[in-house]
C-alpha positions in Angstrom: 67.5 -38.6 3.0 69.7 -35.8 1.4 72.5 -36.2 -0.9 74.7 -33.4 -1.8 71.7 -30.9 -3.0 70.9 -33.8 -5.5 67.5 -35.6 -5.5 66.8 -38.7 -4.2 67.3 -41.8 -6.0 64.2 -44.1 -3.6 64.4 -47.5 -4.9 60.5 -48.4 -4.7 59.6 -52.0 -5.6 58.4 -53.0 -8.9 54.6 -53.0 -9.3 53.7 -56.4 -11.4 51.1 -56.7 -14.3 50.0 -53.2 -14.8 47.4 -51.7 -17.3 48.7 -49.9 -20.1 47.3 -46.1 -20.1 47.3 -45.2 -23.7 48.6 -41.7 -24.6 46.7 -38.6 -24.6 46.4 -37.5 -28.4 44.7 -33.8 -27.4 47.6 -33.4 -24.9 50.2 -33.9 -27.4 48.3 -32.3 -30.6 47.6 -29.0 -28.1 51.4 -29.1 -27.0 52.4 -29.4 -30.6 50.0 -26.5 -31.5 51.7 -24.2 -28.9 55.5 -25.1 -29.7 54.9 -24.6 -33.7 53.0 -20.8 -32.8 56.1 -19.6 -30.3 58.6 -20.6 -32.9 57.2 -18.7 -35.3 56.6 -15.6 -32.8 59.0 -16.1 -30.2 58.5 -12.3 -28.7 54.8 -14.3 -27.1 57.3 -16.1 -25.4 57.0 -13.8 -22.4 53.4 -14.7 -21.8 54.3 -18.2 -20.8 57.6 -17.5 -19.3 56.2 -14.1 -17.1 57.3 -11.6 -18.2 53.8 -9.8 -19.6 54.2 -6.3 -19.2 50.6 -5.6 -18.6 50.8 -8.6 -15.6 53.1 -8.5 -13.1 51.9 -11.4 -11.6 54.2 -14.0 -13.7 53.2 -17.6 -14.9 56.2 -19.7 -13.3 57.7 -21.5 -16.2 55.0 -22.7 -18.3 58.0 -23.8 -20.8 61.5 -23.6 -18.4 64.6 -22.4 -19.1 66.1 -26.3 -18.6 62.8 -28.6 -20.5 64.3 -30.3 -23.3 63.7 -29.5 -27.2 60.3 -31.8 -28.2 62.5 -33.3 -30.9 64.7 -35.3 -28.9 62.5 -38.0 -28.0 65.3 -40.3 -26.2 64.9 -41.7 -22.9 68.4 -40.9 -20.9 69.5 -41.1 -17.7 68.6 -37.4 -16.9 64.8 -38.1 -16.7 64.6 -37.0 -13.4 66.6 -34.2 -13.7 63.4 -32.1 -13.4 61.6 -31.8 -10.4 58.6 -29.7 -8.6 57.8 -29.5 -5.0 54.3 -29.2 -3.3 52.5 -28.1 -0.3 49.6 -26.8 0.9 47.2 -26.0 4.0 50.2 -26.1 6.3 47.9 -23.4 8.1 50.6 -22.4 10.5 51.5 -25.4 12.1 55.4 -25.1 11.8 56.1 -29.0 12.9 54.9 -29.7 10.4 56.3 -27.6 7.8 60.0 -28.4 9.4 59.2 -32.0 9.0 57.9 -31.6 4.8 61.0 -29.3 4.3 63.3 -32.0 6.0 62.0 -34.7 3.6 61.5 -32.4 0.9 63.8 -33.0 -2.4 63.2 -29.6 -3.3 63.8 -27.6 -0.4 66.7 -27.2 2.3 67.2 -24.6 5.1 70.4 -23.0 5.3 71.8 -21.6 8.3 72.8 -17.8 7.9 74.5 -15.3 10.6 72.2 -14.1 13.6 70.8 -10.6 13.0 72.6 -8.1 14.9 69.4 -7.2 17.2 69.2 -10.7 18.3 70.3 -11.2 21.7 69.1 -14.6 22.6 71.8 -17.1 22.6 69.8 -20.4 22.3 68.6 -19.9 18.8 69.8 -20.2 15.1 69.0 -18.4 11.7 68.1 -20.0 8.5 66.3 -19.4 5.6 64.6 -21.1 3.2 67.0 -22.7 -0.1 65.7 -24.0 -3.6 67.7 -26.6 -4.9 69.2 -26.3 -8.7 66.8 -27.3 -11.4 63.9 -27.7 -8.8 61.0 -25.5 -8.2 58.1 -24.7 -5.9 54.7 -23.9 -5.3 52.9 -23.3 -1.7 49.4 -23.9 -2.6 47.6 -21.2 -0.2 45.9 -21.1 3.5 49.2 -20.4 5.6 47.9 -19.1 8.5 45.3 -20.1 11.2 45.6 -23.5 13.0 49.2 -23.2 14.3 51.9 -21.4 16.4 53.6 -20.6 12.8 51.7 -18.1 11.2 54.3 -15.4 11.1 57.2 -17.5 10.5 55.5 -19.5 7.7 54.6 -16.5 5.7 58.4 -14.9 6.2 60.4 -17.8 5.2 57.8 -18.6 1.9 58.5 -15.0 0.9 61.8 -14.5 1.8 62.1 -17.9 -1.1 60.1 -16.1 -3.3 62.1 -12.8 -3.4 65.4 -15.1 -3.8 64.0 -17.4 -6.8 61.2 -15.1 -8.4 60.9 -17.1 -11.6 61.2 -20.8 -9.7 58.5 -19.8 -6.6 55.0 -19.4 -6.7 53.1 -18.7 -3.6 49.1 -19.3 -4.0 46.1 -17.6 -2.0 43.8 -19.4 -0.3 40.4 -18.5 1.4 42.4 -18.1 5.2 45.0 -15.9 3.4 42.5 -13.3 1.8 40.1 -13.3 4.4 42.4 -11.6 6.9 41.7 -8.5 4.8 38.4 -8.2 6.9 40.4 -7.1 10.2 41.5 -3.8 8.8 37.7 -2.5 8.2 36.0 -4.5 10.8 38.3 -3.5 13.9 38.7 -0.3 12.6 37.8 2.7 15.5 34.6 3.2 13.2 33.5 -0.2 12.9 34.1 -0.4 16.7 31.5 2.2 17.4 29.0 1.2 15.3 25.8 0.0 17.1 26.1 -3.6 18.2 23.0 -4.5 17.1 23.1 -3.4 13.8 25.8 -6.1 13.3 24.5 -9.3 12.3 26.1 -12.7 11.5 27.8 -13.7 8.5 26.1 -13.8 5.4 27.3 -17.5 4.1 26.7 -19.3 7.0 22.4 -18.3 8.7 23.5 -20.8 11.5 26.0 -19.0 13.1 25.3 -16.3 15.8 25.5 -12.5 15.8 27.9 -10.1 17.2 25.3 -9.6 20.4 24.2 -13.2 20.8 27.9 -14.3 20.8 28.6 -11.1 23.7 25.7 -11.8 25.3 27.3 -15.3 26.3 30.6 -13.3 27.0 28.4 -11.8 29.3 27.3 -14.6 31.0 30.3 -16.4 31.2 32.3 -13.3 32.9 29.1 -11.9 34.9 29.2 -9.0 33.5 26.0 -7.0 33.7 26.9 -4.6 30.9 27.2 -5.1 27.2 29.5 -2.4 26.6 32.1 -3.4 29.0 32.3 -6.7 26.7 32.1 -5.0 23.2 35.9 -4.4 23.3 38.4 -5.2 20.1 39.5 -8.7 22.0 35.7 -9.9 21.9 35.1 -8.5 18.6 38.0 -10.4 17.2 37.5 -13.7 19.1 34.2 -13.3 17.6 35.2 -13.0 14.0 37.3 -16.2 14.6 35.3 -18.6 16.1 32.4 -17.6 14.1 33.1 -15.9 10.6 36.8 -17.1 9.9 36.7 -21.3 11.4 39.8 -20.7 13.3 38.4 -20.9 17.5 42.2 -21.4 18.5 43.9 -19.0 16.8 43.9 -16.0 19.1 46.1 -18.5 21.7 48.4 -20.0 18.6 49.2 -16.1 17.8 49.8 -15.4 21.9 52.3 -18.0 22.0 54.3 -17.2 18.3 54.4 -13.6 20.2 56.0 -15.1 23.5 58.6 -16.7 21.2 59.4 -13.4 19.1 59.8 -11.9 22.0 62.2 -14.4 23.9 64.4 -14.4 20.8 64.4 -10.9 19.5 63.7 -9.0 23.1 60.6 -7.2 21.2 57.4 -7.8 19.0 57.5 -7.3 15.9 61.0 -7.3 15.3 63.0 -5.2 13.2 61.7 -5.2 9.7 65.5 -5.5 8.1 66.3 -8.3 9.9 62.5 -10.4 10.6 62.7 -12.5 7.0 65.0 -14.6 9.3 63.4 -17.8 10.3 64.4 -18.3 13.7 65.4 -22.1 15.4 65.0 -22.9 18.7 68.4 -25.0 20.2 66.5 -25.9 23.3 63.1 -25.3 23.5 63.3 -25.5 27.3 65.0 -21.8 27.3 62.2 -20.4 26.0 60.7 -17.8 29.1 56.7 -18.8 29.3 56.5 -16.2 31.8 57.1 -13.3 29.2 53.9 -11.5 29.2 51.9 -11.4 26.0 48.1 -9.8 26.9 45.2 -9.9 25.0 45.1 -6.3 23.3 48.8 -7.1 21.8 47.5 -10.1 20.3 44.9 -8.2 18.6 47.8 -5.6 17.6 49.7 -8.7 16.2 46.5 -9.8 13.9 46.4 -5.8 13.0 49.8 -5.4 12.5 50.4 -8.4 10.4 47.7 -7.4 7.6 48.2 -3.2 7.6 52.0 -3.0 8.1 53.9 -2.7 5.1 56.3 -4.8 7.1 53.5 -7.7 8.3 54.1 -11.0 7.3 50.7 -12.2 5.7 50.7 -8.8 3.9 53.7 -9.4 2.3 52.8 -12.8 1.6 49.9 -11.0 -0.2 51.5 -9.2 -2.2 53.7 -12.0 -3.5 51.0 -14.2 -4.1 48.9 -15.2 -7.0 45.7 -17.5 -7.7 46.9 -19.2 -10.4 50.1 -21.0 -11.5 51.6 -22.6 -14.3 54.4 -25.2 -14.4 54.9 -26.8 -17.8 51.9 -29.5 -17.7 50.7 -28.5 -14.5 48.6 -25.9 -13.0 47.8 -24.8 -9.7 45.0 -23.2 -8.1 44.0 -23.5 -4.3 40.2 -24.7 -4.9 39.0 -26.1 -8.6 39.6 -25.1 -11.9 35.4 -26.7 -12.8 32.5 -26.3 -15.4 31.5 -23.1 -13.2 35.4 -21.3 -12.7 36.8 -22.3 -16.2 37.7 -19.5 -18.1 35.9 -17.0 -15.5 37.4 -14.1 -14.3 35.0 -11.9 -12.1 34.7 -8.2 -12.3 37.2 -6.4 -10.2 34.1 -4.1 -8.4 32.6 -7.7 -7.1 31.4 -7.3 -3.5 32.1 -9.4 -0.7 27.8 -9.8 0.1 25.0 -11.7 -1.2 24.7 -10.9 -4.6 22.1 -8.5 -5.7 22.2 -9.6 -9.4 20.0 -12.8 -11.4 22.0 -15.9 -11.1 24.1 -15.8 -14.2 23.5 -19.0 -16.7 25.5 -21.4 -16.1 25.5 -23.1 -19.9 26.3 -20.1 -21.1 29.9 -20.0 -22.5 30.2 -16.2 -22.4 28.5 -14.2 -19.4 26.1 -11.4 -19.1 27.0 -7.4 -19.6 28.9 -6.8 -16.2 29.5 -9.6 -15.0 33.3 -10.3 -16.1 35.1 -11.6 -18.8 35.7 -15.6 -20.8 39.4 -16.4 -21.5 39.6 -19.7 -24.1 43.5 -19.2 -23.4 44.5 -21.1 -20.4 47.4 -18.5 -19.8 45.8 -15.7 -20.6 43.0 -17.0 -17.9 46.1 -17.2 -15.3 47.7 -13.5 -16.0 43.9 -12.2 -15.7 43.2 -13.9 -12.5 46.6 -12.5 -11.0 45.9 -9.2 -12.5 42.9 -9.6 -10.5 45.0 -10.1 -7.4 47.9 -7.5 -7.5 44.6 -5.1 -8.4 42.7 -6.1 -5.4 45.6 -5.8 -3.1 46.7 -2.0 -4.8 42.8 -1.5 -4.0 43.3 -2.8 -0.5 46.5 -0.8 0.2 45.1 2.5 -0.6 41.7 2.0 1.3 41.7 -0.5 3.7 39.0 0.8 5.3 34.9 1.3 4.6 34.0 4.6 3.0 31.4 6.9 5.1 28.3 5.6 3.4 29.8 2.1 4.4 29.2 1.0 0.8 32.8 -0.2 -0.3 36.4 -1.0 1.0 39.6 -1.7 -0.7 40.6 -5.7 -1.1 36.5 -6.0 -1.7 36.9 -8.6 -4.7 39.7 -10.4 -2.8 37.4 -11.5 -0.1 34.7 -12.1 -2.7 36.5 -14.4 -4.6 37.2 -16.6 -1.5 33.5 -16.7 -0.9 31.4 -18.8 -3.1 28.1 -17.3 -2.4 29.3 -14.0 -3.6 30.4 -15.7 -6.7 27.6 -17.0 -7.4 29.2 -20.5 -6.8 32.2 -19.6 -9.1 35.1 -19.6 -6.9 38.4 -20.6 -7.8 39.8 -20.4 -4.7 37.2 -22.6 -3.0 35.0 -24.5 -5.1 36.6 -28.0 -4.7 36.8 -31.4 -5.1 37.2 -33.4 -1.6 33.9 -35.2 -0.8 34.5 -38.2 2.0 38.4 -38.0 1.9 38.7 -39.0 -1.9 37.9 -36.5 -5.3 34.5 -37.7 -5.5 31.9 -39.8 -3.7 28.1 -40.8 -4.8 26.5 -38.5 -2.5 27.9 -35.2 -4.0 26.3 -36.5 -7.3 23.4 -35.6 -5.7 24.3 -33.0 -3.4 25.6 -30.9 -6.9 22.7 -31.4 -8.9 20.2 -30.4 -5.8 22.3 -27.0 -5.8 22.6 -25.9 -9.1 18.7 -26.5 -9.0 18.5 -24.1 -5.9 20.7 -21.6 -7.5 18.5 -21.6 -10.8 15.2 -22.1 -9.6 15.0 -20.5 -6.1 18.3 -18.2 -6.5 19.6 -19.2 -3.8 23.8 -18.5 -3.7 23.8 -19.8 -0.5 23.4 -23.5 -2.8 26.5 -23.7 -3.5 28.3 -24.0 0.3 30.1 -27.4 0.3 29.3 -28.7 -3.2 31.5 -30.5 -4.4 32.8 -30.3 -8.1 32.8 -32.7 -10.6 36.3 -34.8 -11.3 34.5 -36.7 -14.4 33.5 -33.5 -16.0 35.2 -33.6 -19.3 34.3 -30.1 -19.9 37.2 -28.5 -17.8 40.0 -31.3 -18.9 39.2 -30.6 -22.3 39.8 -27.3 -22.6 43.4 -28.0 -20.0 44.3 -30.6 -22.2 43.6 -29.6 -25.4 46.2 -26.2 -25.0 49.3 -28.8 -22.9 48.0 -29.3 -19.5 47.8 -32.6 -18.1 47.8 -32.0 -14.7 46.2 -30.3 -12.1 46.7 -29.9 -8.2 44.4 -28.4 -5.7 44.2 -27.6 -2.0 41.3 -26.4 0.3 39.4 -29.0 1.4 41.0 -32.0 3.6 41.2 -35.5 1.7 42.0 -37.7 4.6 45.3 -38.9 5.8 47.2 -38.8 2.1 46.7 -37.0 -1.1 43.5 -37.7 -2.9 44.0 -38.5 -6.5 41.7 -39.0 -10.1 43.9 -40.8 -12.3 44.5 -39.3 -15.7 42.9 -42.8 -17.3 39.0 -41.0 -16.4 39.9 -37.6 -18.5 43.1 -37.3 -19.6 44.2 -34.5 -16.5 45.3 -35.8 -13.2 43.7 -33.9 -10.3 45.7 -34.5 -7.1 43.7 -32.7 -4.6 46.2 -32.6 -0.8 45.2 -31.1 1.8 45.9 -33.5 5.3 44.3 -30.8 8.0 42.2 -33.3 9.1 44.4 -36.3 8.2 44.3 -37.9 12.4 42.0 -41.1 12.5 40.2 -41.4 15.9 39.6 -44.9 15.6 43.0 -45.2 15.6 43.5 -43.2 19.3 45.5 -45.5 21.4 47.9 -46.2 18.3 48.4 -42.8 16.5 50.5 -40.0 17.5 49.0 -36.5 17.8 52.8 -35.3 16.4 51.5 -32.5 14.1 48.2 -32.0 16.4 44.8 -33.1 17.0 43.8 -32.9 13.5 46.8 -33.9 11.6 47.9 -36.5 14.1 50.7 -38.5 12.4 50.4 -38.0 9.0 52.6 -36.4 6.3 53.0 -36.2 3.0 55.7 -34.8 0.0 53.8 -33.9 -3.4 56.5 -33.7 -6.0 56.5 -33.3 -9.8 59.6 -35.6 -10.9 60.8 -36.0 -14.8 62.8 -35.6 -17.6 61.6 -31.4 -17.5 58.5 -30.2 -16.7 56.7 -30.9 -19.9 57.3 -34.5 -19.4 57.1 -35.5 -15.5 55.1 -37.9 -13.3 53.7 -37.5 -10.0 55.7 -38.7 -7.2 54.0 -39.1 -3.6 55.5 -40.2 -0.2 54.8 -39.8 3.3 53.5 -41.2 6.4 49.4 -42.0 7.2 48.1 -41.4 10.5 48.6 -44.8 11.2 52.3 -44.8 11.1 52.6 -46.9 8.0 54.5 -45.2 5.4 54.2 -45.1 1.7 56.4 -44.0 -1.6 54.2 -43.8 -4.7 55.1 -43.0 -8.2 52.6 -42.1 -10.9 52.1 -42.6 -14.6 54.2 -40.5 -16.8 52.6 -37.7 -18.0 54.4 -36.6 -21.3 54.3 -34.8 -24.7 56.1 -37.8 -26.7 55.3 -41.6 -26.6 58.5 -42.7 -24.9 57.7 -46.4 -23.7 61.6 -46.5 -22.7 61.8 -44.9 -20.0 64.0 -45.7 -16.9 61.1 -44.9 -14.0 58.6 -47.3 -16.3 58.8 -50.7 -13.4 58.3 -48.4 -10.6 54.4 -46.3 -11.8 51.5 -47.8 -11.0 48.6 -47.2 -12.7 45.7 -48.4 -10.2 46.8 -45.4 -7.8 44.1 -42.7 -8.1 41.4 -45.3 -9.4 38.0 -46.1 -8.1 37.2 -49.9 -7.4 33.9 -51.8 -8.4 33.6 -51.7 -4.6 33.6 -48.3 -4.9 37.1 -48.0 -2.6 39.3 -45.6 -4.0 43.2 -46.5 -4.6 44.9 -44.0 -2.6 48.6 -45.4 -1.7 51.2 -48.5 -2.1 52.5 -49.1 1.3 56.1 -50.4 1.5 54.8 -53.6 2.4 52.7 -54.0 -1.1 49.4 -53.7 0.2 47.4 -51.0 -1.1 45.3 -48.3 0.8 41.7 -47.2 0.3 39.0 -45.3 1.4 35.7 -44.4 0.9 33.2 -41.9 2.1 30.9 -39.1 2.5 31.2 -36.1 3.4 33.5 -35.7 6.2 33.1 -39.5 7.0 35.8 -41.5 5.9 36.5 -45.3 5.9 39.8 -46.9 5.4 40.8 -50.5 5.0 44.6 -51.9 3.9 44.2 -54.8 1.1 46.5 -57.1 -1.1 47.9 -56.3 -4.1 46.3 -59.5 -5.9 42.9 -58.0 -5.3 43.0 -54.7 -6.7 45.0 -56.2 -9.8 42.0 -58.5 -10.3 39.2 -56.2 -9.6 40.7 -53.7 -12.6 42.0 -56.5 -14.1 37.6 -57.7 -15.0 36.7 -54.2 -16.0 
C-alpha cells in the first residue's frame, strides 16, 4: 500500500452530481485576521508554533513550517503534499494498532538493532517512523481493553521524543484515571477500614468495596473478610467497578508473560524498553512462564509511579488539547459548556460542594477558573493545566494524613464530568446511537441541564450527549481559522461518525470503533481485533495542499468486511474551485437524511452506508447512490 515513504495516490471513483458547499466567509475573514496580526508582530509567532515560554506543553503547528504563503492561491500538483494522521481509543489492543500503522500513510515501523539484554532469538525491534511532511496525533485512552498497554504507550512516546513539533499525544479519561492506583493501593489506603470505603461517587449503581468482597467471599468460601481484602481484590475491584475495564487484570498478565519471554525479566531495562518488540513466531512464546497475581498488581503500580513506566511517561508527554493548522483535537468535546473553560487547578476529583455555576454565563464565578476568547491561548492553558497536574502528581502521589488531597487531583477531575460540573473536555461528547447526534439526546440534554439547575444534581450530566448543531462553539472555532474538529471517547459504530461542515461551518469527525463488531452479523464477521471491535478498521487522515487548506480523507474496513475509501470536502482559507482532488469529495458523507439515516461511508461498490440510532442501539442498512442523491437533491 506503501510507496517509497511517499503517500498514496488511491484512485477513488468519481462521485456524480454533487451539491455545491459554498465557502465559509468567517473561516477565511478569522484566518485573514490572524495572518495580518503575526506579520505585523512576528515574535507572537511562538504561541502558535509552541514555543510559549510560560507553556511547555506546545500547540503542534497551528501554522507549519511547510503551509504555503495565503497569497498564492494556485491549485498545483502538490495539494497533497500535506498530510495528518489519526487515531484514537486503540485501548491496548496491539492488532489493531499493527494493522492502522500498516495501512497508515503517515506512519511506518522501522526495524532497529536488538537491545543488548535481549536474549530471545524469535523476536525483532522496531520503532515507530514519521514520514516527511506528515504529522500525527493519538487522540487519548491507550490503555485498558488489550494485551498492548505497555507497548502502545512506549512506541507513541518514543515518536513523540523523535518528532516533538510533528507528534501530539492526547489524554483521555483511561489514561488519567490510572492516577488513582498510587493513593488507593497505597499501604495506607490498604488499611483503612473496609467499610468506610464506599462505591464510586459518579455511578450510585455500582457496588462497594465490601459488597463486591463479600461475593469474593462467597465465590472462594472464605469465611473471613480479611483474608479477601488483599491488593489483588482491591484492584480487581477498582476495574470491574470504578474504571470499566473487567478484563484488564488478565490482558496485563499476558503482556507480562511476553516481556518476560523476550527480555528474560519484567520490566525491562529502562535504556533499552522504548523498543517495540515483534514476535517472528508467536508459537515460541513459553505460556508456562509464570506471571502471579501480586506481579500484575506490581505491573499496574509500576507503570503509573516509576519514572521509567510506560503510561507515566506517556503522561507526561501528553496534552488535552491540540492544534494543527484548521484542526483541533481534544479527546471528548470542545461544546457550549467546555468552550473557553479552563477549571481551577485545586479542582477535586468528588461531588462538588459548590452551586452549580450558570451556564449562560460567558465569564464564571470568583473561583471557579478562568474564560479564554483565544482559541490558542485556551489550548496552552488547558496543557498548562496538565504538565501542572502531573508536577502535582509526581511530588505527592499519595493522600495527605487528613485524607483531604493528593497530587494529580484535577487530572482525575477533569476526566469526570460530575466533578466538573458537566464541563469536561475530556469526556463530554458527541456519539449518541453510533452517529454525532440522534433525536433522543435532544431530549436526554435538555432533561439534564434542567437537573443540574433546578435539583443540582452533577450526577445529570453522565451520558449526555453534546450538541453538534450548536453554533455557539463553531462560531467562536471558526471565526479565529478553525474548521475542523476531531474527537474520541465515545464509540460511533463500525466507522467514523461525521457532521458535515454544510450544518455549521466546522466538521466534527468523532472515531472511536471500540464497539465497532455487529452481532447480527455473527456467523459472517470476524472477531480479528476482538469481541468488540470484530472486523472493523479505520485510517483518519488530514490530506491537502498544507494544513491550512486540507480535506478529510477516511478509509477502512466495517465489521461487515466491506471496505470503504472516502474523501471529504475541502476545507480551505482561499476559494480554489480548481483543484485536482475536486471529482473525488463528496459532499453527502456526514449528512443526515429526511429518513433520518445518517451518511456515514461510500463503499467501493457505490452504495452508501447509514445508520441510525439511540443510545448504544445502532441500525445499519447499505443503499444506492441514486437515493441519497435524490433525497438531498428535494431539500
Amino acid at each position: 500500500m506503501k510507496d517509497g515513504g511517499r503517500f498514496n495516490k488511491i484512485q477513488m471513483p468519481p462521485v456524480p452530481n454533487q451539491p455545491e458547499i459554498t465557502s465559509n466567509l468567517p473561516f477565511i475573514r478569522g484566518r485573514l485576521i490572524l495572518l495580518f496580526y503575526l506579520s505585523c508582530h512576528p515574535s507572537l509567532c511562538d504561541a502558535f508554533t509552541g514555543e510559549s515560554a510560560r507553556h511547555p506543553a506546545h500547540i503542534s503547528g497551528l501554522i507549519t513550517p511547510h503551509a504555503k504563503e495565503m497569497s498564492d492561491e494556485t491549485c498545483d500538483e502538490d495539494w497533497d503534499s500535506f498530510r495528518l494522521g489519526h487515531i484514537a481509543d486503540v485501548e491496548g489492543n496491539w492488532e489493531y494498532f499493527e494493522e492502522y500503522v500498516s495501512r497508515s500513510n503517515v506512519l511506518d515501523w522501522e526495524e532497529v538493532d536488538a537491545p543488548a539484554s535481549s536474549s530471545y532469538e524469535g523476536v525483532m525491534f522496531k520503532q515507530l517512523t514519521l514520514r516527511p511532511n506528515s504529522h500525527f496525533v493519538y487522540g487519548g485512552d491507550v490503555v485498558d481493553r488489550g494485551i498492548g498497554d505497555i507497548r502502545l504507550a512506549r512506541s507513541l512516546v518514543r515518536l513523540k521524543r523523535n518528532h516533538p513539533d510533528r507528534v501530539s499525544l492526547l489524554v483521555g479519561n483511561r489514561d488519567l484515571n490510572k492516577l488513582r492506583l498510587s493513593s488507593e493501593l497505597s499501604e495506607t489506603d490498604m488499611n483503612r477500614p473496609v467499610d468506610e470505603i464506599g462505591g464510586p461517587f459518579w455511578d450510585p449503581k455500582a457496588p462497594t468495596l465490601t459488597q463486591y468482597l463479600e461475593g469474593v467471599m462467597s465465590e472462594s468460601g472464605t469465611s473471613s473478610l480479611e483474608k479477601v481484602n488483599t491488593k489483588v481484590e482491591r484492584l480487581k475491584y477498582m476495574l470491574k467497578h470504578t474504571l470499566g475495564c473487567p478484563e484488564t487484570f488478565e490482558y496485563r498478565r499476558v503482556e507480562i508473560k511476553l516481556l518476560k519471554c523476550i527480555y528474560g525479566q519484567y520490566p525491562p531495562d529502562p535504556i533499552t524498553n522504548e523498543l517495540t518488540p515483534f514476535l517472528i513466531d508467536d508459537g515460541k512464546v513459553d505460556v508456562s512462564v509464570d506471571v502471579s497475581d501480586d506481579e500484575v498488581v506490581a505491573s499496574f503500580e509500576y507503570e503509573i509511579n516509576s519514572e521509567h513506566g510506560s503510561l507515566r511517561d506517556y503522561l507526561n508527554e501528553a496534552q488535552i488539547a491540540a492544534i494543527v493548522g484548521n484542526t483541533i483535537f481534544v479527546h471528548g468535546a470542545i461544546d457550549a459548556l467546555t468552550m473557553r473553560w479552563v477549571p481551577p487547578t485545586d479542582t477535586k476529583f468528588q461531588i462538588p460542594e459548590t452551586e452549580p455555576p450558570d451556564f449562560s454565563s460567558p465569564s464564571p464565578r470568583s473561583g471557579d477558573g478562568a474564560m479564554y476568547e483565544d482559541v490558542s491561548q485556551w489550548v496552552n492553558e488547558l496543557n498548562f493545566y496538565m504538565k501542572k497536574g502531573m508536577s502535582d502528581f509526581q511530588q505527592r502521589p499519595y493522600w495527605n494524613e487528613e485524607r483531604t488531597s493528593r497530587g494529580g487531583e484535577a487530572l482525575l477531575a477533569i476526566q469526570n464530568r460530575p466533578s466538573m460540573w458537566g464541563r469536561s473536555v475530556v469526556c463530554n461528547s458527541y456519539a449518541d446511537g453510533g452517529n454525532v447526534h440522534s433525536d433522543g439526546a435532544i431530549e436526554n440534554r435538555r432533561d439534564a441541564l434542567k437537573r443540574a439547575r433546578v435539583m443540582k444534581d452533577p450526577l445529570a450530566f453522565e451520558g449526555l450527549a453534546s450538541d453538534v448543531f450548536d453554533k455557539r462553539p463553531s462560531d467562536w472555532l471558526l471565526g479565529q481559522g478553525i474548521q475542523r474538529l476531531i474527537v474520541g471517547h465515545k464509540p460511533t459504530g463500525d466507522c467514523p461518525a461525521v457532521l458535515n461542515s454544510v450544518y455549521t461551518g466546522v466538521e466534527i469527525v468523532s472515531v472511536d470503533l471500540s464497539y465497532a463488531h455487529r452481532h447480527d452479523l455473527e456467523n459472517e464477521s470476524s472477531l480479528r481485533f476482538g469481541k468488540s471491535r470484530g472486523e472493523a478498521i479505520t485510517n483518519v487522515e488530514i490530506a491537502g495542499r498544507d494544513s491550512l487548506n486540507n480535506a478529510l480523507e477516511v478509509y477502512g474496513v466495517l465489521a461487515c468486511g466491506r471496505e470503504y475509501h472516502n474523501r471529504y470536502t475541502t476545507l480551505s482559507s482561499i476559494d480554489c474551485t480548481a483543484r485536482p482532488t475536486e471529482k473525488i469529495e463528496d459532499n453527502y458523507l456526514g449528512r443526515r437524511m429526511s429518513s433520518g439515516w445518517w451518511v456515514k461511508a461510500r463503499l467501493q461498490s457505490g452504495e452508501y452506508h447509514v445508520s441510525k440510532g439511540s443510545g448504544r442501539k445502532v441500525e445499519y442498512k447499505s443503499i444506492p447512490p441514486d437515493e441519497v442523491r435524490e433525497d438531498f437533491k428535494c431539500k
